[in-house]
C-alpha positions in Angstrom: 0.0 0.0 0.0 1.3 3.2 -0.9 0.3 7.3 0.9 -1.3 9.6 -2.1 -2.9 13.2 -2.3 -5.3 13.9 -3.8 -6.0 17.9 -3.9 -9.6 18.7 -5.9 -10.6 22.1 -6.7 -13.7 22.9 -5.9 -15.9 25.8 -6.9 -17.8 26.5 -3.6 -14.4 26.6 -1.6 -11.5 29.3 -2.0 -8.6 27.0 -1.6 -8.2 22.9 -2.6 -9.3 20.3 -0.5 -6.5 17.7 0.6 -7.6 14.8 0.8 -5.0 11.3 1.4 -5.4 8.0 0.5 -3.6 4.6 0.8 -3.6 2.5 -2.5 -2.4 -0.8 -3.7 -0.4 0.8 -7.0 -0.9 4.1 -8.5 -3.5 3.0 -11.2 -5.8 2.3 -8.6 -5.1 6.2 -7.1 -5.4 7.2 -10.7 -8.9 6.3 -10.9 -9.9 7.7 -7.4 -8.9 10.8 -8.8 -10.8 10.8 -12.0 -13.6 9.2 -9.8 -13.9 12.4 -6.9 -13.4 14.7 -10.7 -16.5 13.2 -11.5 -18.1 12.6 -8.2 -19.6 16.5 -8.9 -20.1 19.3 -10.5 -18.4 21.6 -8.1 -15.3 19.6 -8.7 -13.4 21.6 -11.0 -9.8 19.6 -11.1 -7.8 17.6 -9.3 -4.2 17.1 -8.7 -2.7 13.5 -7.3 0.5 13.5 -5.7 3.2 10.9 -4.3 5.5 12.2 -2.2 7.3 15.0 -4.2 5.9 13.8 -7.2 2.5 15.1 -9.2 1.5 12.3 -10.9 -2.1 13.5 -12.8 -3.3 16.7 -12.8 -6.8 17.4 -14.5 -9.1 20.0 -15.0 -8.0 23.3 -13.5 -5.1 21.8 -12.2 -4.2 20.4 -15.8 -3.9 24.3 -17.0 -1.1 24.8 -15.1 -2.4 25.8 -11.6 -0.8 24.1 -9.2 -1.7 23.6 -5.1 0.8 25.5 -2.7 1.5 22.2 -1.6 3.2 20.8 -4.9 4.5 24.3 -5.8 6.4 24.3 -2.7 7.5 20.8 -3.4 8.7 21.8 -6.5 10.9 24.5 -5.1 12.5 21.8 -2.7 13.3 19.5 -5.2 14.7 22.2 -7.6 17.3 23.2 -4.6 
């Protein structure tokens, strides 16, 4: 089992919701993602992350907005 985060964008909130997860592999965490996307229509996008790594970003996430979070991951991997 592996940790995940999944961030989702949604319109009736001013910043991301975190959510985390345990998974058996990251195909499975894939389609949680794509599932809570779809779960409604306030969802807007969602971002899944391992660690320092963003694996699927979709919706508004997929235009380039990123969470604090991974941004600030970004930066620490980058140093």
């Amino acid at each position: 089992m592996s940790a995940f985060e999944i961030f989702v964008d949604d319109d009736r909130y001013s910043v991301p919701t975190l959510l985390l997860i345990t998974s058996e592999d990251e195909a499975l965490a894939r389609r949680e993602a794509v599932a809570l996307l779809l779960a409604s229509r306030h969802h807007l996008g969602v971002e899944l992350c391992r660690g320092d790594d963003r694996l699927l970003a979709l919706g508004t996430f997929a235009q380039g907005a990123r969470t604090e979070m991974s941004t600030a991951r970004q930066r620490r991997v980058a140093e």
